[in-house]
C-alpha positions as CSV (number, residue, x, y, z in Angstrom):
1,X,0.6,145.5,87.0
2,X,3.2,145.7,84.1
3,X,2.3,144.1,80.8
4,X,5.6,142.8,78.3
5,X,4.7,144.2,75.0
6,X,6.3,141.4,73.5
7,X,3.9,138.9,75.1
8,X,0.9,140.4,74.3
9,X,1.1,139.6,71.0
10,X,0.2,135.9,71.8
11,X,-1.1,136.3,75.6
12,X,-3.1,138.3,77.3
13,X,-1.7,138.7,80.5
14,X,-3.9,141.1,83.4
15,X,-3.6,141.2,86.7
16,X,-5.5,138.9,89.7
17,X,-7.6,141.5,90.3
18,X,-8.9,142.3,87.3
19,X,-9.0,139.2,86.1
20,X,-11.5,138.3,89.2
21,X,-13.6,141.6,88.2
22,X,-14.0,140.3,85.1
23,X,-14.9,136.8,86.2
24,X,-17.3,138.0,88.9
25,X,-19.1,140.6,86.4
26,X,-18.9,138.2,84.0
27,X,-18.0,141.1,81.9
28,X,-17.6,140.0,77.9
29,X,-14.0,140.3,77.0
30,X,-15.8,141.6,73.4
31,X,-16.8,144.2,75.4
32,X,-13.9,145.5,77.0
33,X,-12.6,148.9,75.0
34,X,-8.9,149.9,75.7
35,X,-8.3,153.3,77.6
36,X,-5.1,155.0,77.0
37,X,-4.6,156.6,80.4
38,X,-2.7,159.6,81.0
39,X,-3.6,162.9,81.6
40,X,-7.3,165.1,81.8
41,X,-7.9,164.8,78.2
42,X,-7.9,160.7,78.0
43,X,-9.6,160.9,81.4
44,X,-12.4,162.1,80.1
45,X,-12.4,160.4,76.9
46,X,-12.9,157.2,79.0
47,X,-15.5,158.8,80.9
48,X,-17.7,159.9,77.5
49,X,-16.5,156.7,75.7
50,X,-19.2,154.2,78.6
51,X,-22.2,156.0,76.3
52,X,-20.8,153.2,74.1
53,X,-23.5,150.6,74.1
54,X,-20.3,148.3,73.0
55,X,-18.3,149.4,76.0
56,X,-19.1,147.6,79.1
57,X,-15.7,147.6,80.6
58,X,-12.7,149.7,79.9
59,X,-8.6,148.8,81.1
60,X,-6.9,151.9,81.7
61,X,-3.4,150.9,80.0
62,X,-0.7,153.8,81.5
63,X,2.4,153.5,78.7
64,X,5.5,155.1,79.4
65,X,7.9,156.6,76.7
66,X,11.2,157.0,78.6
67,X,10.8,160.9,78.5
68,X,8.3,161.1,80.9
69,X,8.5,162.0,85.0
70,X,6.5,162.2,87.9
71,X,4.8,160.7,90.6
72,X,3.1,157.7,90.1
73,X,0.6,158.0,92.8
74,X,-0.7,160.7,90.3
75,X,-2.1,157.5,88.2
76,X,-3.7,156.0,91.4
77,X,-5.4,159.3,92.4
78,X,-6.7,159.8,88.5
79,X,-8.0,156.7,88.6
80,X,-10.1,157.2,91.6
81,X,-11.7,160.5,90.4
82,X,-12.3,158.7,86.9
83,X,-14.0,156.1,88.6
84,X,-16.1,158.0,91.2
85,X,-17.6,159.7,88.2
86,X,-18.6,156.4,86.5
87,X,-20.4,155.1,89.1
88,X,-22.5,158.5,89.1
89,X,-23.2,158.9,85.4
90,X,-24.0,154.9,84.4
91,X,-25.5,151.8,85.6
92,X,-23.4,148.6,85.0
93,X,-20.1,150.4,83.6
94,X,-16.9,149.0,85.2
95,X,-13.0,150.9,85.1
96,X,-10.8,147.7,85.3
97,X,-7.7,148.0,87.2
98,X,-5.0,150.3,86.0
99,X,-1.9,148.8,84.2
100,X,1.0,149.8,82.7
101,X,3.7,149.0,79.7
102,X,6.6,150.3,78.6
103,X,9.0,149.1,75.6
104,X,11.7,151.6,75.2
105,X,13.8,150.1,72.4
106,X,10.7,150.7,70.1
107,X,10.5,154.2,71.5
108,X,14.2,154.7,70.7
109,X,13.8,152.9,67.3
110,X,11.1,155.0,66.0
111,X,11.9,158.3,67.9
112,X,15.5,158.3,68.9
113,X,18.1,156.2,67.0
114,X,17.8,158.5,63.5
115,X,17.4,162.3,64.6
116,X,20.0,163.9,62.5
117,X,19.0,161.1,59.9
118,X,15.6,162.7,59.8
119,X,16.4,166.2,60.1
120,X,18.9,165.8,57.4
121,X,16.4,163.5,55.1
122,X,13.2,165.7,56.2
123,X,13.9,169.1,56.7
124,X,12.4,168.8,60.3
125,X,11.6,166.7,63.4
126,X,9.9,166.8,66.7
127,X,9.7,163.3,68.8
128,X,6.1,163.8,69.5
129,X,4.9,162.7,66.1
130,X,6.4,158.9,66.7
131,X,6.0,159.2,70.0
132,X,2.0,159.1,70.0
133,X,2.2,156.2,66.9
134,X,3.9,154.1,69.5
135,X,1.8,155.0,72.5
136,X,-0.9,153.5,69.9
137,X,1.3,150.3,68.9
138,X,2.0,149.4,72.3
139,X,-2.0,148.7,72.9
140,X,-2.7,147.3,69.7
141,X,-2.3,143.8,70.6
142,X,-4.1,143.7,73.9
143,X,-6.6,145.8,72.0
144,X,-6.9,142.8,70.0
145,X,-7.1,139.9,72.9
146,X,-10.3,142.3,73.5
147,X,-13.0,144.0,72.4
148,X,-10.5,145.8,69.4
149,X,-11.0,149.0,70.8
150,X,-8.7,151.8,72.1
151,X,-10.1,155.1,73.6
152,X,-7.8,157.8,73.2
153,X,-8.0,161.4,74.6
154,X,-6.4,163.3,72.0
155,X,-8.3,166.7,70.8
156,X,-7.6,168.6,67.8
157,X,-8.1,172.1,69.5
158,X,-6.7,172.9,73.0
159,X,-8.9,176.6,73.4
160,X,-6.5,178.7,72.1
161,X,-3.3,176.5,71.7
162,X,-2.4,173.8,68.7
163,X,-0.4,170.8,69.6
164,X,1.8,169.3,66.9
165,X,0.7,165.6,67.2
166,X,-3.6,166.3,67.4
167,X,-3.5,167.8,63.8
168,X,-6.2,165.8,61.1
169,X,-3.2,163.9,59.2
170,X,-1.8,162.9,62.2
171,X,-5.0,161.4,63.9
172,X,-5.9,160.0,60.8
173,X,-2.4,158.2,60.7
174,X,-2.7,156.8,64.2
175,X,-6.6,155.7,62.7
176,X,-4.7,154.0,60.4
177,X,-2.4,152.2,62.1
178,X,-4.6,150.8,64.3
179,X,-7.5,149.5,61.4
180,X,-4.8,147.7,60.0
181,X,-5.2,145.3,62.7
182,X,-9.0,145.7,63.1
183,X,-8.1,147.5,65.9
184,X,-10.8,151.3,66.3
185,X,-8.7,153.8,67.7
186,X,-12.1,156.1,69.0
187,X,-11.4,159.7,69.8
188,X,-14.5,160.6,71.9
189,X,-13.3,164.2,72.6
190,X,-11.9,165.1,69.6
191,X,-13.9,167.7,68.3
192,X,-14.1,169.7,71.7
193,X,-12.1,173.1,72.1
194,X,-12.8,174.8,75.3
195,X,-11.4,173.2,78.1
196,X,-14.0,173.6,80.6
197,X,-16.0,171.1,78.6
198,X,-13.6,168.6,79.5
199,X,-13.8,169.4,83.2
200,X,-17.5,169.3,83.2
201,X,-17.3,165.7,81.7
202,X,-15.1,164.8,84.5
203,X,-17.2,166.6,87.3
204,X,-13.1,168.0,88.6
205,X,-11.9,170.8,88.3
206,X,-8.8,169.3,86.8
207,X,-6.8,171.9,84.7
208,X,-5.0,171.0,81.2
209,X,-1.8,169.6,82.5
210,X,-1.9,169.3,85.9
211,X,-2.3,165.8,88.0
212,X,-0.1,164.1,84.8
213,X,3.8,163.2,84.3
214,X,5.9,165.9,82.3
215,X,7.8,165.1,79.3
216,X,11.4,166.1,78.9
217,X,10.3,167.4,75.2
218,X,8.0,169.3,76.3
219,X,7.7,172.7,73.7
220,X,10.2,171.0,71.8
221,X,8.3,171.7,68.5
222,X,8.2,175.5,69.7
223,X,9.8,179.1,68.9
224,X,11.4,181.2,71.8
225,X,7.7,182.8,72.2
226,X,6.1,179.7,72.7
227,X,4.8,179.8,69.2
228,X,4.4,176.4,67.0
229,X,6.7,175.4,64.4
230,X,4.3,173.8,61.9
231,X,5.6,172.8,58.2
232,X,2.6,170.7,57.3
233,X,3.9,169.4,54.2
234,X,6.9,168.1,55.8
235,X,5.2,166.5,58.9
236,X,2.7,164.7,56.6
237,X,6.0,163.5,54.5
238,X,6.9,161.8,57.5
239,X,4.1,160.3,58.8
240,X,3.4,159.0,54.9
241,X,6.7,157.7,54.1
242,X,7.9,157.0,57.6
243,X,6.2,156.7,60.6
244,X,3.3,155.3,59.0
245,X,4.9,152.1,57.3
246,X,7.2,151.5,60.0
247,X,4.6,151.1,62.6
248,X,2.8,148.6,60.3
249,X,5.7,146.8,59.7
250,X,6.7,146.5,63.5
251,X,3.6,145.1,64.3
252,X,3.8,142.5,61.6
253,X,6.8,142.1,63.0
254,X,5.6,141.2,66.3
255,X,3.5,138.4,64.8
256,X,6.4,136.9,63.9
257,X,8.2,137.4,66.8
258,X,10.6,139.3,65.6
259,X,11.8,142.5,67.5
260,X,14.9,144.0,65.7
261,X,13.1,147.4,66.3
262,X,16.1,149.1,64.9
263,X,16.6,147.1,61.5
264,X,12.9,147.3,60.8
265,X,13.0,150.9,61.0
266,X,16.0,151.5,59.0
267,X,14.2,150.0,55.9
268,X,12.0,153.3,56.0
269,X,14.3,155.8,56.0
């Protein structure tokens, strides 16, 4: 089922079906964590996430960005090994039924509209930074209609490789965003590097970027040799000055319903 952004800020709105899990469980609504659901790495972030006395439910929220393509049977199939592995590690744990939201005039706001504006301002730019902020706005108020969690998969090391949005400052910023709407953005598999760790938790052997939708960015923050263009002091200019307050301010927004994406963004650059 698809979920309007803009009406989750006063609604929440699920399915039939998981609204009768729910009921029939009689599952707290306190007790139901957001899962961001994409690829292996938020896969198994749900999966460690149940140890989570808290947790007694998690709703797999799938968010699209507008750069992203695939098959969406990819979703259905992820969700089936996610939940096979559930019901064999923990007693009582439910995966809700998977939904999906998508608001591209935020995406394009935050990420699209003011390229050259950035580069010129910044020194630098890669989409990915304000891409993952938004994945996180998108949830926030459903988060909130919930149990105020969201579970995200994001890991600061990749075994040998560095992605440009999993750095400290830029988890940290996400933290942020979230806490100012007592929202907790929990990172369960942070802080592991090898990825066979990841597969073990899963019980698949489900390799890093397989079974997932591409991204027409993809390696857009990369040299001809695959290497990472990193200018830390830049990045964290932009997630300070920018990114950071104009995710905050959206939101707020939101509450108001107000959703001149483009105007509120402006103010912040």
């Amino acid at each position: 089922m698809d979920i309007e952004f803009k009406k989750s800020f006063k609604e929440l709105t699920l399915s039939k079906d998981c609204l009768k899990i729910i009921g029939e469980n009689k599952i707290d609504l306190k007790k139901i964590a957001i899962g961001e659901f994409s690829g292996r790495d938020s896969a198994a972030a749900i999966i460690k996430a149940f140890e989570n006395p808290e947790i007694d439910a998690v709703l797999p929220i799938l968010a699209f960005t507008g750069t992203d393509y695939g098959e969406k049977e990819i979703f259905y199939r992820n969700w089936n090994v996610i939940n096979k592995k559930i019901k064999e590690t923990y007693e009582n744990k439910i995966l809700l039924p998977l939904h999906f939201i998508f608001e591209p005039k935020l995406w394009n706001a935050l990420n699209g509209r003011f390229v050259a504006y950035t580069v010129q301002k910044y020194g630098y730019y890669t989409p990915c930074i304000g891409c993952h902020a938004y994945l996180r706005m998108l949830r926030v108020p459903l988060a909130k209609h919930l149990g105020k969690k969201i579970i995200s998969g994001e890991r600061i090391l990749h075994d040998n490789d560095f992605k440009i949005d999993q750095f400290k400052e830029t988890l940290e910023t996400y933290y942020k965003i979230c806490e100012e709407f007592d929202v907790e953005l929990i990172f369960p598999v942070k802080d592991i590097k090898d990825g066979s760790k990841i597969k073990e938790i899963i019980g698949d052997n489900w390799e890093q970027g397989q079974n997932q939708y591409s991204c027409m960015f993809s390696g857009n923050y990369r040299d001809l040799d695959g290497k990472v263009i990193f200018e830390k002091e830049k990045i964290v200019k932009i997630l300070n000055e920018f990114i950071y307050p104009a995710s905050i301010e959206i939101l707020k927004k939101g509450y108001q319903n107000n959703f001149n994406y483009l105007e509120t963004v402006k103010k912040f650059l």
